[in-house]
VEXMAR-738855 format. One record per residue (C-alpha): residue in three letters; x, y, z. Coordinates in steps of 0.1 Angstrom, whole numbers, plus 5000, padded with zeros to 4 digits. Layout:
N
ALAXYZ/...
END
This chain:
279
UNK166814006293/UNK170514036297/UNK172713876271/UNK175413706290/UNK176013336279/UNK179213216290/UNK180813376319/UNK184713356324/UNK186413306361/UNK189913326368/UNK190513106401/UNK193313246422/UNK192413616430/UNK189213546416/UNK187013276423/UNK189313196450/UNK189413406484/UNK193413406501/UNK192313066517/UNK192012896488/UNK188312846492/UNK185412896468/UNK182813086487/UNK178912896495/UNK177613266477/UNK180013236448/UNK178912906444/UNK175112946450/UNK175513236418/UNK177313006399/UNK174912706401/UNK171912996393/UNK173813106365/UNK174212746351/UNK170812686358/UNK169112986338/UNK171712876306/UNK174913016308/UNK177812896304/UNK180312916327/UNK183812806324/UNK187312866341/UNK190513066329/UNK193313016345/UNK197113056342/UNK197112676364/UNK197412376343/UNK194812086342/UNK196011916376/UNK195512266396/UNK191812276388/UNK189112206413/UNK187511936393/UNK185311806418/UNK183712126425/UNK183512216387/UNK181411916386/UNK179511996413/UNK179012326399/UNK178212186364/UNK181412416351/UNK182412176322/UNK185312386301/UNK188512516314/UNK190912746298/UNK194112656314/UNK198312796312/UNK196713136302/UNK195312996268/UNK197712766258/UNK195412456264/UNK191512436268/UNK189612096284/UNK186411976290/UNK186211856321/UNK186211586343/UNK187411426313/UNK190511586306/UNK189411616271/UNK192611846253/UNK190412056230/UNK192912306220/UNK196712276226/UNK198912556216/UNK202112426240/UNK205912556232/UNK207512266212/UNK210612046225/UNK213212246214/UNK212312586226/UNK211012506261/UNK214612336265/UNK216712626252/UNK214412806274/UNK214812636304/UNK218212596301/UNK219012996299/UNK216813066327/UNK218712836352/UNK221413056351/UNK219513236376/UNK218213196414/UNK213913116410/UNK211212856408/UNK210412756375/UNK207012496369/UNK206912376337/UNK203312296329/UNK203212006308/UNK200311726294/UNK198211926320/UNK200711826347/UNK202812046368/UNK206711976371/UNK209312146391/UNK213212056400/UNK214911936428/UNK217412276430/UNK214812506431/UNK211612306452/UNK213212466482/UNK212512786471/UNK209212796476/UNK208912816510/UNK211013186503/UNK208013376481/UNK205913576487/UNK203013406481/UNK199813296497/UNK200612966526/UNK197212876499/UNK199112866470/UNK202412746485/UNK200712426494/UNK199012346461/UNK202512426446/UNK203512186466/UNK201111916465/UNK200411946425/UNK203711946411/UNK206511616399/UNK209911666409/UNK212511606384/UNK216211646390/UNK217011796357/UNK214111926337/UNK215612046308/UNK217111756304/UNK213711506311/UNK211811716287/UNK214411636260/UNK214611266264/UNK210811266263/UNK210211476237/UNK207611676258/UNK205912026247/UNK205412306276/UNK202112486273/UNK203312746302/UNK206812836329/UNK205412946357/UNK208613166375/UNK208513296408/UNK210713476425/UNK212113536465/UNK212413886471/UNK215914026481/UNK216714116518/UNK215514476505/UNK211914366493/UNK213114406457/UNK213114116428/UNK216414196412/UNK216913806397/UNK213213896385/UNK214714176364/UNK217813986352/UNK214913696341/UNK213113966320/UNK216014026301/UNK216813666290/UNK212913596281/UNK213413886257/UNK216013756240/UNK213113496231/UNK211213646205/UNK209113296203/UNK207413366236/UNK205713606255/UNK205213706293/UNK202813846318/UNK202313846355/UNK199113626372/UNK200413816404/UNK202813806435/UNK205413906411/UNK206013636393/UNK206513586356/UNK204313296331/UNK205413236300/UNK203913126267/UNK204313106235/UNK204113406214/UNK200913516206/UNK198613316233/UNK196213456258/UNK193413386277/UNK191613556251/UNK192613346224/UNK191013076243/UNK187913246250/UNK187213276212/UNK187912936208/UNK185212826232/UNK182713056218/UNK183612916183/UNK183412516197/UNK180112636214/UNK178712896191/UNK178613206214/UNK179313526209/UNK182313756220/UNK179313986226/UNK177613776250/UNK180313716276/UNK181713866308/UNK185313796316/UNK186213826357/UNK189613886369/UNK192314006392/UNK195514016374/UNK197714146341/UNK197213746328/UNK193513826329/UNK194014166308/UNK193314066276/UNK190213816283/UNK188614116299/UNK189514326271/UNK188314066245/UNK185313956266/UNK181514186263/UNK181614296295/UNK185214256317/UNK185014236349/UNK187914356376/UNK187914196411/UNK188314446435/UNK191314326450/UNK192614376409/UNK195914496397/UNK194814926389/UNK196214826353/UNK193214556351/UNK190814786367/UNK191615066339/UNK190514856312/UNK187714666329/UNK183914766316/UNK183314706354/UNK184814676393/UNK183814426416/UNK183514336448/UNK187414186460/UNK187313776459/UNK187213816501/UNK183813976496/UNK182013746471/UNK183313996444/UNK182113686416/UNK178713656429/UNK177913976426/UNK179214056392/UNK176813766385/UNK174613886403/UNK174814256389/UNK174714156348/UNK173113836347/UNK169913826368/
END
């Protein structure tokens, strides 16, 4: 009998295919998987309002790793089980400093998803799915100064999402120039979740970190989980996880340190990684 009791799905990438859609054989693997026992919960770099709650339910997925491990929920009920967000005054000298420069920043906040007015426009520039662009744009509050609404408020920022419109040459110089601020930051740290942007926590959270949480809450084993993913946010978890799975449409760095590759997430690539180490 295989030993596989919680399994781990990144959405976009991942569980998702470039439409946005969860598949009816990613699904029908899922609800089998749930069925037989196992546990099977969502990472993602989105915060709690870019989940698909209503098919979680449907799916009887009832934990979420969210913002890359800097808050976990059980869903529907937006339960906050672990919150590990930037405090008030970091997330405003943070936010601040990167303004200097020409990008999209979200601030993920409370689960929410904020953005501000001098940079919405941007997003229609990136280089990004017309998938993802819509739930950017569908998800997120608009605030006309954000630094400025997170002081007054006194809000903590679990996760910056930055993204960034590539120059006339198909290069990302202001995502260069970005790097170099964040690492003036020691208090965070920085990956990719793809199409070259930049999320930012802070320091010393991961997917991972949430991972072993949930196993602690729900008394599972490292051992006895298989992490799926598609991009350098999903490194670690697939490192940390007892078997790591890299979608086939993964980032080669992923795919180096993954136990095993997939199918891609436009050929079902979760169902069969179900598929292949659970039944």
């Amino acid at each position: 009998m295989n030993s596989v009791k919680l399994i781990a799905l990144d959405i976009d990438g991942t569980l998702y295919n470039k439409d946005g859609v969860i598949t009816s054989y990613n699904k029908e693997m899922i609800r089998k998987a749930v069925e037989n026992g196992i546990t099977v919960i969502i990472s993602t770099g989105r915060p709690y309002i870019g989940l698909p709650v209503d098919e979680m339910k449907e799916l009887g997925i009832q934990y979420a790793i969210t913002a890359n491990g800097s808050a976990v929920y059980r869903v529907p009920e937006k339960e906050l089980l672990l919150d590990e967000s930037m405090d008030t005054d970091l997330s405003v000298r943070l936010l601040r400093k990167l303004y200097t420069q020409y990008l999209h920043i979200d601030a993920f906040i409370n689960g929410d998803g904020y953005t501000q007015f001098s940079t919405s426009e941007l997003t229609n520039l990136l280089d990004i799915p017309d998938s993802l662009k819509k739930y950017i744009q569908t998800t997120r509050k608009t605030i006309t100064d954000l630094a400025a609404y997170i002081e007054e408020h006194k809000l903590c920022v679990s996760k910056l999402t930055l993204n960034f419109a590539p120059d006339a040459d198909g290069s990302y110089t202001t995502r260069e120039k970005t790097k170099e601020i964040l690492d003036t930051f020691p208090e965070v740290t920085y990956v990719s979740g793809g199409f070259h942007n930049l999320e930012v926590t802070r320091c010393g959270i991961a997917k991972s970190k949430g991972l072993k949480f949930l196993c602690d809450y729900l008394h599972i084993s490292m051992e006895d989980t298989m992490a799926v993913g598609d991009s350098e946010n999903d490194l670690d978890i697939v490192k940390a996880a007892g078997i790591g799975v890299a979608m086939g449409n993964a980032q080669q760095l992923l795919k180096d340190s993954a136990d095993f590759i997939s199918l891609s997430n436009e050929e079902d690539g979760v169902a069969y990684a179900i598929e292949r180490f659970c039944f």
